[in-house]
N, C-alpha and C positions, 0 to 999 in steps of 0.2 A: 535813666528813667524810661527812657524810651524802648529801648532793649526788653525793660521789663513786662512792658504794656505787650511788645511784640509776642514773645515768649506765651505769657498768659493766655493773650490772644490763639496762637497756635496751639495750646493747649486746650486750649475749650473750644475748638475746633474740629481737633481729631477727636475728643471727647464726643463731640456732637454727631458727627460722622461716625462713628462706635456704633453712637448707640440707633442709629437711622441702620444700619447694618444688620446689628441685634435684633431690632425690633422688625425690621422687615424679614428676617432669617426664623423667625419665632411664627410671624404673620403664615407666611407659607408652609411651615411644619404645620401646623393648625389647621390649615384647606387640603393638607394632603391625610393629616387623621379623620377630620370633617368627610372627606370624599370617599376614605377605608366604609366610615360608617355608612354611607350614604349607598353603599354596595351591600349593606351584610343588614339592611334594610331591603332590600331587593332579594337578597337571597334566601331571607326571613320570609317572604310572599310564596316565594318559590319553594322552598320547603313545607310550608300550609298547602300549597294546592296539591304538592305530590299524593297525601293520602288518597284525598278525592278523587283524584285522576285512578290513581289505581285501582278502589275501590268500584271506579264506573268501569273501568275495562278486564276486573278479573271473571266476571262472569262469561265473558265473549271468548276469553284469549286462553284457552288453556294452553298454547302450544308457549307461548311466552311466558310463564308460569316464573321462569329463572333470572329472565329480564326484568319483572313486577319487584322479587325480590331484591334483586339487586341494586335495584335504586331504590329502593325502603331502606335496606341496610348502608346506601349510601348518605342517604338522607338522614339517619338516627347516627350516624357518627359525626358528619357535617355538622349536626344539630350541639352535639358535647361541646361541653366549656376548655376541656384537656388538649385543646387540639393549635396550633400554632398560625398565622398567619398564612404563611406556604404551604401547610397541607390542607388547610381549609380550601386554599384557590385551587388545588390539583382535586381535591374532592366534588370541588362545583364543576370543574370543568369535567368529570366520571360521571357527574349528577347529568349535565349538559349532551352529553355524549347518549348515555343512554335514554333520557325524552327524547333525543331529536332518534334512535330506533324504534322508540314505543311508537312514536307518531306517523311513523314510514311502518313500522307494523300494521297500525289501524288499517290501509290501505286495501287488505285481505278480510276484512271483517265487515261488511256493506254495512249490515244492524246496526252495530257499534257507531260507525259512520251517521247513521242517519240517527242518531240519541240524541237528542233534545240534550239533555244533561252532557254530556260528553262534548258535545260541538262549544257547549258555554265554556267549559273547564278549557277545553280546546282553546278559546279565544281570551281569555285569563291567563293562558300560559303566556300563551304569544305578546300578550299586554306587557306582565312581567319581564318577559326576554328584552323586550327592545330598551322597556327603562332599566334592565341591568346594563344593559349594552350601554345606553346612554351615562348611565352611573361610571361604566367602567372608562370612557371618555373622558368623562370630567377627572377621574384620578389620575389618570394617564395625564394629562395636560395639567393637574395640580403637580404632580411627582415633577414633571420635567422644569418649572419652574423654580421647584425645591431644588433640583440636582441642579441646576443654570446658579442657583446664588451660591450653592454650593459648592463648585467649582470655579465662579469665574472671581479674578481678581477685584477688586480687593474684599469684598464677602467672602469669600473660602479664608482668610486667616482668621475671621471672627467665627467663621463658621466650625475651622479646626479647634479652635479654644473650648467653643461650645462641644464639641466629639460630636458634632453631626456627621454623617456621612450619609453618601448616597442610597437615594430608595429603589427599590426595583420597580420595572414598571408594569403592568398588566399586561401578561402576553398569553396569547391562545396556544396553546402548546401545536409543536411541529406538526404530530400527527393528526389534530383535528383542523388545519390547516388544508386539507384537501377537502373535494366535494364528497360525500356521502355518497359511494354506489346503493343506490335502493334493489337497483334487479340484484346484487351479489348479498345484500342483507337478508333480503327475504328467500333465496338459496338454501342460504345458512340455517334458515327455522327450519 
């Protein structure tokens, strides 16, 4: 009789322990889709201000005329439903790359500079940038506690059951890893 209680026991124990696995494996998939979102809200801001940014510095900038468009056209692809996770991040970080030229361009343009309008749009971006930045923090720190249950024992067998596997984490690609030459940028115009 006793055997039996034991048994039972152990069994509504690793049953219990399952499901404390489960549901904490589920918990953290959730804060790391919650944190995807919580980016593409940020980058949703950041695609609103692009027009107006452009629209305040096409009058000044004829010589960048190719740079205005090319983050329009970044921005209206970025924008599509057709587009994937991963090419959306390498789109924002082309989106990313070319504001931080427009804004090393302004540099050359005093007028521009001094617009009331443009200094605001100016200080909206900059607002935006650090809560993505802060956004993409929180993902990065949600991901790595998704991949930590994911891999470590004994969560990664309940986690392989479920076909989870690990997430990528936010990374700034190599090349915009260095500092920005301004004097060889403005060469280039």
């Amino acid at each position: 009789m006793t055997w039996i209680i034991v048994t039972i026991s152990i069994i509504l124990f690793t049953l219990l322990v399952g499901i404390a696995f489960y549901n904490s494996l589920i918990k953290k998939k959730n804060d790391v889709e919650n944190a995807f979102a919580s980016i593409d809200v940020m980058l949703k801001k950041r695609y609103d201000l692009i027009p107006a940014i452009v629209e305040a510095v096409k009058g000044y900038m004829k010589h960048e005329r190719a740079l205005l468009e090319e983050i329009t056209a970044l921005r209206a692809e970025a924008i599509s439903d057709n587009i994937t996770d991963d090419q959306r991040v390498d789109l924002e970080n082309k989106i990313g790359k070319g504001l931080s030229e427009l804004l090393v361009a302004v540099e050359n343009y005093p007028d521009l500079k001094a617009s009331h309008n443009f200094l605001h749009l100016q200080g909206s971006l900059n607002e935006v940038e650090e809560q993505l930045a802060a956004s993409r923090r929180f993902y990065n720190a949600a991901v790595t506690l998704f991949n930590n249950s994911v891999e470590v024992f004994p969560s990664n067998i309940i986690a392989s059951l479920m076909n989870f596997r690990r997430k990528s984490l936010f990374e700034i690609p190599k090349a915009e890893r260095t500092n920005i030459d301004a004097k060889e940028l403005m060469e280039r115009r």
